[in-house]
PANU-60889 format. One line per 5 residues: number of its first residue (from 1); their letters; for each residue x, y, z of C-alpha. Coordinates in pm, whole numbers. Each point is the difference from the previous one (the first is absolute). Example, Ala and Ser with C-alpha at 12.3 -4.5 7.8 and 13.67 -1.06 7.14 Angstrom:
// residues 2
1 = AS = 1230:-450:780 | 137:344:-66
// end
This chain:
// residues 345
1 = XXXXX = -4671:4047:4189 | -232:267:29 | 216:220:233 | 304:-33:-293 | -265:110:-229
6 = XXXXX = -80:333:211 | 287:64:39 | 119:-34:-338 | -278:224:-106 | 81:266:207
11 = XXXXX = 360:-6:-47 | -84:106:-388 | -221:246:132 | 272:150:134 | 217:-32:-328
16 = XXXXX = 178:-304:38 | 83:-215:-336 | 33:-352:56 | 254:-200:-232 | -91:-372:25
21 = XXXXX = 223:-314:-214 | 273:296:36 | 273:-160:229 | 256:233:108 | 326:-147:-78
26 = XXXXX = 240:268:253 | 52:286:178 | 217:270:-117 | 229:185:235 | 190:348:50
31 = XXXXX = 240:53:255 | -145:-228:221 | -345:115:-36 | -280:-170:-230 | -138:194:-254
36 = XXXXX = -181:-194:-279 | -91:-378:-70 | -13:-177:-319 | -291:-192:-113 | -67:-216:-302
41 = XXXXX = -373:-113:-190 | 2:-194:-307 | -105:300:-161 | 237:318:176 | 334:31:218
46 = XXXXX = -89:267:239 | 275:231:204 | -180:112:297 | 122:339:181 | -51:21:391
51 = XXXXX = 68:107:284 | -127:-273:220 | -37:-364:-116 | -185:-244:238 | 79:-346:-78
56 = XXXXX = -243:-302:155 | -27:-311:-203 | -67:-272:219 | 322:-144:78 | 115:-298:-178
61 = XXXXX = -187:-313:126 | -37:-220:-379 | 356:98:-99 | 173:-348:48 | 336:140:-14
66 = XXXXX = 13:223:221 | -189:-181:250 | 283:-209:-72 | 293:222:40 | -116:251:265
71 = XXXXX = -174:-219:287 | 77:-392:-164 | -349:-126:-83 | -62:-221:-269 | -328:146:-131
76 = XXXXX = -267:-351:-121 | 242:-230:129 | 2:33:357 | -114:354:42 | -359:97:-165
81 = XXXXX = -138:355:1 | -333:153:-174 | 208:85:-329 | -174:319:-30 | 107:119:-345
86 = XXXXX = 200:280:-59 | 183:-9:350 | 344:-76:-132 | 219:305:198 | 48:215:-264
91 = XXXXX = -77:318:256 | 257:-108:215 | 237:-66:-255 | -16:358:-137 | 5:139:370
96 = XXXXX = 306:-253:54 | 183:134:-350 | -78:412:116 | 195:-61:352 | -296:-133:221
101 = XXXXX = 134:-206:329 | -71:-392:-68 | -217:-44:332 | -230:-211:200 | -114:-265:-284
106 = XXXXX = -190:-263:94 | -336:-172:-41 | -336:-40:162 | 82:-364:113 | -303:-239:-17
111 = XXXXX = -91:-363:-72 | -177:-109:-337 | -89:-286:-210 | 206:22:-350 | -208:216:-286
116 = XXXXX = -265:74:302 | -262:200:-197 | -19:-331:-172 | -55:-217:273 | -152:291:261
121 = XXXXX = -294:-217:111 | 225:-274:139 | 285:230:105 | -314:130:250 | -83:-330:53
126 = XXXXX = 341:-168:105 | 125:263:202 | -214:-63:325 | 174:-72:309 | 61:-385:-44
131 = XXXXX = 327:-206:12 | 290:145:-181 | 333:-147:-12 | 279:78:-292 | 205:-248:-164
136 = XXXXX = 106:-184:291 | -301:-109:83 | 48:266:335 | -212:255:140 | 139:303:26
141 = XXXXX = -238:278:131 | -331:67:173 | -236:-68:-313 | -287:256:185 | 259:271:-122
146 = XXXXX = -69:-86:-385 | -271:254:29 | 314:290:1 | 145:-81:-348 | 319:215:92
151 = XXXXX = 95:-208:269 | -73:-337:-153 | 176:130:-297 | 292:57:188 | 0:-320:176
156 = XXXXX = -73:-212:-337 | 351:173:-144 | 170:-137:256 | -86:-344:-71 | 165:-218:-263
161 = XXXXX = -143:83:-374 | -182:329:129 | -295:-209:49 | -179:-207:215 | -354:-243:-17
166 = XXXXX = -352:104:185 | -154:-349:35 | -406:-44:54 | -230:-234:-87 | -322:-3:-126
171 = XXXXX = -168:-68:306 | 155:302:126 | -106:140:-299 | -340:-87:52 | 0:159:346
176 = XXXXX = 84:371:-158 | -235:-27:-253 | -268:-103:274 | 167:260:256 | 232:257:-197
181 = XXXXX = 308:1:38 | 261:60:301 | 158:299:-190 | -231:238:-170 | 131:280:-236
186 = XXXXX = -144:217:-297 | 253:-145:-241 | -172:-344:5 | -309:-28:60 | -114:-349:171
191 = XXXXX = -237:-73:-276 | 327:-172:-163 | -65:-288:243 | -328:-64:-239 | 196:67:-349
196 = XXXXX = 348:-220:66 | -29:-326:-150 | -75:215:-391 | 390:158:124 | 139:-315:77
201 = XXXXX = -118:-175:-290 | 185:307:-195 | 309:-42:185 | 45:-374:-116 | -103:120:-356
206 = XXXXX = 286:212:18 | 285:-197:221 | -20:255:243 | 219:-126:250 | -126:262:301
211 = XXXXX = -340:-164:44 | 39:-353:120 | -276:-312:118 | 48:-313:135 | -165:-300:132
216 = XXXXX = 181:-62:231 | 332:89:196 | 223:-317:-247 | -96:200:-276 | 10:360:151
221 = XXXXX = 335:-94:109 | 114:-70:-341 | -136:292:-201 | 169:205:307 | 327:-181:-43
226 = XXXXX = 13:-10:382 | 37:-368:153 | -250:-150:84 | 61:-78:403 | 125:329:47
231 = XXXXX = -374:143:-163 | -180:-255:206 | 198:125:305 | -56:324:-61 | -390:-38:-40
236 = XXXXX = 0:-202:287 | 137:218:211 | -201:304:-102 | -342:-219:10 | 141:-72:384
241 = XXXXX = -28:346:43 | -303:53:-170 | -161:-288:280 | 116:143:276 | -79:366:-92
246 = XXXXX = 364:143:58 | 268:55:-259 | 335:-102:197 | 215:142:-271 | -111:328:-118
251 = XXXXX = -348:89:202 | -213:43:-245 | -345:97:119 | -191:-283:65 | -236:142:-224
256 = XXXXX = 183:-67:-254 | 90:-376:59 | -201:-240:-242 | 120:-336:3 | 101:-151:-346
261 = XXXXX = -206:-315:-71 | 74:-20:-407 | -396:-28:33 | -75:76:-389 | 336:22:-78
266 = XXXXX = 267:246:59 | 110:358:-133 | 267:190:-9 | 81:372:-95 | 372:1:-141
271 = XXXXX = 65:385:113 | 306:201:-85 | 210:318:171 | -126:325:-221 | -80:365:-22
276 = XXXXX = -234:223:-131 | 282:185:-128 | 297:202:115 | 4:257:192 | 267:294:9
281 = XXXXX = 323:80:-207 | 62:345:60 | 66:251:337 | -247:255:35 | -32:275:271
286 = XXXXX = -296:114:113 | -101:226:-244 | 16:-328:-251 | 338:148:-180 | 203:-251:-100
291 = XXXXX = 383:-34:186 | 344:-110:-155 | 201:-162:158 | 110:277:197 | -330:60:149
296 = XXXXX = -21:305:-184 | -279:121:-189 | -42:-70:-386 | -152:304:-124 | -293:10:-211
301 = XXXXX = -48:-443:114 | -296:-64:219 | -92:-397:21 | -408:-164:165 | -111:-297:73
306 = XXXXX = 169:-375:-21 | 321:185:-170 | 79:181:278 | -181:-206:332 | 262:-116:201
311 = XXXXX = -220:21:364 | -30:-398:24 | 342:-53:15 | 11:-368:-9 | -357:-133:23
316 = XXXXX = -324:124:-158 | -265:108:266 | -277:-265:-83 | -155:76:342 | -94:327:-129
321 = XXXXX = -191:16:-352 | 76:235:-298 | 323:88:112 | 155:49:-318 | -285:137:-150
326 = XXXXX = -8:312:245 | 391:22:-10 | -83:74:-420 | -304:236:109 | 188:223:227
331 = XXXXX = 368:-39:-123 | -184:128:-354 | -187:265:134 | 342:145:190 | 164:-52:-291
336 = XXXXX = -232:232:-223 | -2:272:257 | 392:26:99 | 42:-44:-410 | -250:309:-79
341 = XXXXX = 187:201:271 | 308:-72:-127 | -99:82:-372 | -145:357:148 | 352:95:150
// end
C-alpha cells in the first residue's frame, strides 16, 4: 500500500533497520521490567537490548488451537476466518510468559461462506436479504439485518451448527442483476450477479457443500436435510408475507420481501459464524503499557493495535467502518511516543 511504503521509507530515513523472516521467539525480563527480546533468522540468533519493546502482531485469528482453547471455536469446521498467515499469537504469548494480564480476547464476529476468498463472488451474492432459516428449517432473525455482519454473526452462533441457509432463486436473482441488489457494500460488488453460474459450476467441481441449487423445494429439502413439509411450510409462510407486504414474524422491511417462486431454480448460501480475527489479549492503560495482573505497569512493555483492543467488548462495531484499523493507527502511534519518552528518562 502506498502509505506502508512512505512510511517505511521514511522510517529508514530516520535510521530505522528493518529485520524481516526474523521472528522473535521471547521477551527477556529483569526484575519485572523488559529489557531485551530474542529473535531468530535462518542465518543469525539476535539478543536485542532495550529499553522499551512494543509488541503488535495481529492477534491470533488462524491459530486453531487457541481459538480452540481460549474462546471454543472450531476454526474450518464451524468457525471460518480470513487465515491471514502469520497471525498465530505468538506476541501475546511472550507478553503472557513476561507477566502481562490475560484480558479482553475475543473476535470480530461475522458471517462467511467456508474458504471465502475462494468463493467471494457468491458469498456477495448469497448474502442479500432473502429467507434464512438454520437447521430446523426456522427463521430466526430479521434477514434486512444481514447487511451488519456482526450482528448476523452473532445470531448465526446461536443457531444449531453455527450456521444457517440464505435461500433465493434465480428469478430473484434475475431481479438484482436487472436492479442491484437490496444490500450494497464495497466488499462485493453487484457485478457478481453477472459472474455466478462460472462459481457455482466450481463449487460442484469441488463438493463444496456451502453453495447449494435446487429445482425445486423435494430436492432443496433433501440436500438441506430439513423435511420436506416443514421447508414447504416455511416458504409458504414467508411467500404469505411476501403477498401481503408485511413480515408478521420479524418485520422485515417490505423492501426486502421477494416472494420465492423456485422460478429458475433455487440457491442457497450455506454461511457460517466467523471473525476477521481476534481482538485483545493483554490490559493496557492509556499510555498503551501493558498491565499484570495487578494492574500495574510492566516496565519497558507497550502493546497497539488488535493485541491490545479490548473497546468492543463483546461485539465488533460493523455500523462503523475501519474500526480496527484506526484502533492499530492510533494505539501505534501512542505507543511510539510514550515508548520514546520512556527510553529518554
Amino acid at each position: 500500500m502506498p502509505q506502508n511504503k512512505a512510511l517505511t521509507k521514511r522510517a529508514e530515513e530516520l535510521g530505522v533497520k528493518f529485520y524481516l523472516e526474523t521472528p522473535v521467539k521471547g521477551l527477556l525480563t529483569e526484575e519485572g521490567k523488559v529489557t531485551s527480546l530474542v529473535a531468530e533468522s535462518e542465518a543469525a540468533k539476535y539478543t536485542v537490548h532495550a529499553k522499551a519493546v512494543v509488541v503488535a502482531t495481529g492477534g491470533y485469528g488462524s491459530n486453531a488451537e487457541m481459538l480452540k482453547d481460549r474462546l471454543g471455536f472450531n476454526l474450518d469446521k464451524d468457525f471460518f476466518t480470513f487465515n491471514v498467515p502469520g497471525i498465530n499469537g505468538e506476541g501475546l504469548k511472550m507478553m503472557w510468559d513476561a507477566g502481562a494480564q490475560k484480558y479482553g480476547d475475543t473476535v470480530e464476529m461475522i458471517y462467511i461462506l467456508p474458504h471465502n476468498l475462494e468463493y467471494m463472488v457468491a458469498d456477495g451474492v448469497l448474502r442479500q436479504p432473502n429467507l434464512m432459516i438454520n437447521q430446523k428449517g426456522d427463521r430466526f432473525m430479521d434477514e434486512g439485518m444481514l447487511g451488519n455482519t456482526t450482528f448476523s454473526g452473532n445470531a448465526m452462533f446461536l443457531q444449531p451448527g453455527h450456521y444457517a441457509y440464505v435461500i433465493m432463486d434465480r428469478a430473484i436473482s434475475q431481479k438484482y442483476q436487472e436492479n442491484g441488489p437490496d444490500i450494497m457494500d464495497i466488499v462485493h460488488p453487484a457485478a457478481g450477479f453477472k459472474m455466478l453460474d462460472p462459481v457455482i459450476k466450481k463449487a460442484e467441481e469441488n463438493g463444496y457443500e456451502a453453495i447449494i441449487t435446487a429445482d425445486s423445494v423435494g430436492e432443496l429439502a433433501e440436500k438441506l436435510d430439513i423435511p420436506a413439509a416443514k421447508l414447504q411450510k416455511t416458504i409458504d409462510d414467508y411467500n404469505s408475507y411476501c403477498d401481503h407486504g408485511k413480515d408478521g414474524e420479524f418485520f422485515k422491511n417490505p423492501d426486502y420481501l421477494h416472494k420465492l417462486t423456485g422460478e429458475g431454480g433455487y440457491l442457497v448460501g450455506k454461511f457460517y459464524s466467523g471473525a476477521y480475527g481476534t481482538v485483545g489479549g493483554v490490559k493496557i492503560d492509556e499510555n498503551c503499557q501493558v498491565l499484570d495482573d495487578e494492574d500495574l505497569v510492566i516496565p519497558g512493555l507497550y502493546s497497539a493495535g488488535s493485541d491490545a483492543n479490548t473497546i468492543y467488548a463483546d461485539s465488533y462495531n460493523f455500523t462503523l467502518p475501519g474500526n480496527t484499523m484506526g484502533f492499530a493507527v492510533n494505539s501505534g502511534r501512542i505507543a511510539g511516543l510514550e515508548a520514546a519518552k520512556f527510553i529518554k528518562k
